[in-house]
C-alpha positions as CSV (number, residue, x, y, z in Angstrom):
1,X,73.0,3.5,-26.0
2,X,72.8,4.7,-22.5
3,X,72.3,2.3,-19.7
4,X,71.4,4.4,-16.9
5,X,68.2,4.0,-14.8
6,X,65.3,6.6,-16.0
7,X,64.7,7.1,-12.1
8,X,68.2,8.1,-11.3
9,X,67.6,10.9,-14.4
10,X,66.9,14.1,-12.8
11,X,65.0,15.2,-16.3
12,X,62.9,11.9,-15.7
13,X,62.3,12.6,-12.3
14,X,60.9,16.4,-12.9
15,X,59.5,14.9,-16.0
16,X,56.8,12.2,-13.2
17,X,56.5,15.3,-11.1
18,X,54.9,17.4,-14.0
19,X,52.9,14.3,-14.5
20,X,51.6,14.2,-11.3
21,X,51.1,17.7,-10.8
22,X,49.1,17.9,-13.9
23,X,46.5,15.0,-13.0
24,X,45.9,16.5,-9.7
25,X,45.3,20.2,-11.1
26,X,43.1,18.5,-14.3
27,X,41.1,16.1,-11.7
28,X,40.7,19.7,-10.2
29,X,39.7,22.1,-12.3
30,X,37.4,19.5,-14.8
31,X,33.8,19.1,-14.4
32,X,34.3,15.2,-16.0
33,X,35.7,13.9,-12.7
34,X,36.9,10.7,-14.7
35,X,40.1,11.7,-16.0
36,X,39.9,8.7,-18.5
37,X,37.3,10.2,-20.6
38,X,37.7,13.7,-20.8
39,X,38.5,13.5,-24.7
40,X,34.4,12.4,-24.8
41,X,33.4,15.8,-23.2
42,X,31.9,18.6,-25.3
43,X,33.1,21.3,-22.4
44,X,36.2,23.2,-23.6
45,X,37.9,23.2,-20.4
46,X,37.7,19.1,-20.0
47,X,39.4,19.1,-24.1
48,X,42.4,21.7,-22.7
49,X,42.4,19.7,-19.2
50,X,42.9,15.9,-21.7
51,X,45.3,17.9,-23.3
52,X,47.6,19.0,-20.2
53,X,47.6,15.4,-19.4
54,X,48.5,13.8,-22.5
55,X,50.9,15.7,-23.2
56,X,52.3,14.9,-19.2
57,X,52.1,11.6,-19.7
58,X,53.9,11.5,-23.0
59,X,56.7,13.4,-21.8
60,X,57.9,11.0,-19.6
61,X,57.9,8.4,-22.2
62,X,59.9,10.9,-24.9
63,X,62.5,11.0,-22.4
64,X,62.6,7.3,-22.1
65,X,63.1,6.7,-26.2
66,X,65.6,9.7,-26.5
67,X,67.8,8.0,-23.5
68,X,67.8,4.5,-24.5
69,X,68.2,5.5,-28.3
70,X,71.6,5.4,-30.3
71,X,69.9,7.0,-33.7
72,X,70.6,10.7,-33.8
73,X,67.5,11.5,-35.8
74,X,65.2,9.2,-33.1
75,X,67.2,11.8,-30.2
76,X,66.3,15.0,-32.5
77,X,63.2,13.7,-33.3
78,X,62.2,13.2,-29.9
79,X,63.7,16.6,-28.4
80,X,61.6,18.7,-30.8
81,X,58.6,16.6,-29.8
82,X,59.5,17.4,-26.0
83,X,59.6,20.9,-26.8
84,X,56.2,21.1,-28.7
85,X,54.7,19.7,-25.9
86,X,56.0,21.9,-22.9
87,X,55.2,24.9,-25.1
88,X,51.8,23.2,-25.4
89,X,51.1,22.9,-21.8
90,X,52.2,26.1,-21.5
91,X,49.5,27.6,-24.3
92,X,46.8,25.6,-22.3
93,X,47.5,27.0,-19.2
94,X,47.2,30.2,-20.6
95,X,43.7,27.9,-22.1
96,X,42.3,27.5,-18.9
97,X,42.6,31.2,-17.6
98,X,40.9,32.5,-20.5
99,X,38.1,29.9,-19.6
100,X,37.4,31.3,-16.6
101,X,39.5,28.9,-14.2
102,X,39.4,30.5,-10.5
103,X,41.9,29.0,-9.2
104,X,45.0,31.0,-10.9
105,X,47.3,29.6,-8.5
106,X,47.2,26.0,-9.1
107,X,47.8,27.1,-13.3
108,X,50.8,29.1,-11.5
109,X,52.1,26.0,-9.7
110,X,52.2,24.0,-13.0
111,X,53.6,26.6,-14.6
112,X,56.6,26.6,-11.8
113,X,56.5,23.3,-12.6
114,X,57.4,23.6,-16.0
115,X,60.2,26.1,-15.5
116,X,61.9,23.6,-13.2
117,X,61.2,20.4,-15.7
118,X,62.4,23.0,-18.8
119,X,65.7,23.7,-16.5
120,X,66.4,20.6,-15.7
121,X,65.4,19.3,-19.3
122,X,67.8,21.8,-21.3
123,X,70.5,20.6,-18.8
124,X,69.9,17.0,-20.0
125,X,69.4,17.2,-23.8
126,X,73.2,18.8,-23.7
127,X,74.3,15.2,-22.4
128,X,73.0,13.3,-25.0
């Protein structure tokens, strides 16, 4: 079991910047300006927008269990969920701009985003 600090983890650290990055461009491009409730909406956009953001948040917290775990299958486990979900943000991104989401660039930043979090991601999972 690893005793490293999650902040010093580079992975960790692109994995709160994807988090962050996704609340803003959610609180941006929903009409339910209450980030808490989106999952009560009925409007397509707020379900792919509570989406992005769970599946932010959770990230994080994947990398977390994978780090401080010594069970192979928990690491495994945890790696294929961390793949389901940047594949997922990546699906509602494309979500959004079949919605009808103006703002293409912003979809475009998260998706740099991504690319940097994936890069620094596939780096880490081959140091477990």
């Amino acid at each position: 079991m690893s005793s490293r600090n999650l902040t010093t983890l580079p992975v960790y650290r692109k994995a709160m910047d994807l988090c962050f990055i996704s609340r803003e461009i959610v609180s941006y491009v929903t009409n339910n300006k209450d980030l808490l409730y989106l999952y009560k909406s009925n409007s397509f956009r707020d379900s792919i927008a509570d989406a992005i953001l769970t599946d932010a948040i959770l990230i994080p917290q994947k990398i977390a269990l994978a780090e401080r775990s010594s069970c192979d299958a928990i690491r495994n486990t945890t790696l294929l969920h961390i793949n389901i979900m940047t594949k997922n943000i990546l699906s509602y991104c494309r979500g959004l701009e079949k919605d009808g989401v103006k703002e293409r660039e912003y979809i475009s930043l998260l998706r740099d985003e991504l690319k940097k979090f994936r890069k620094s991601y596939n780096i880490w999972k081959r140091s477990l």
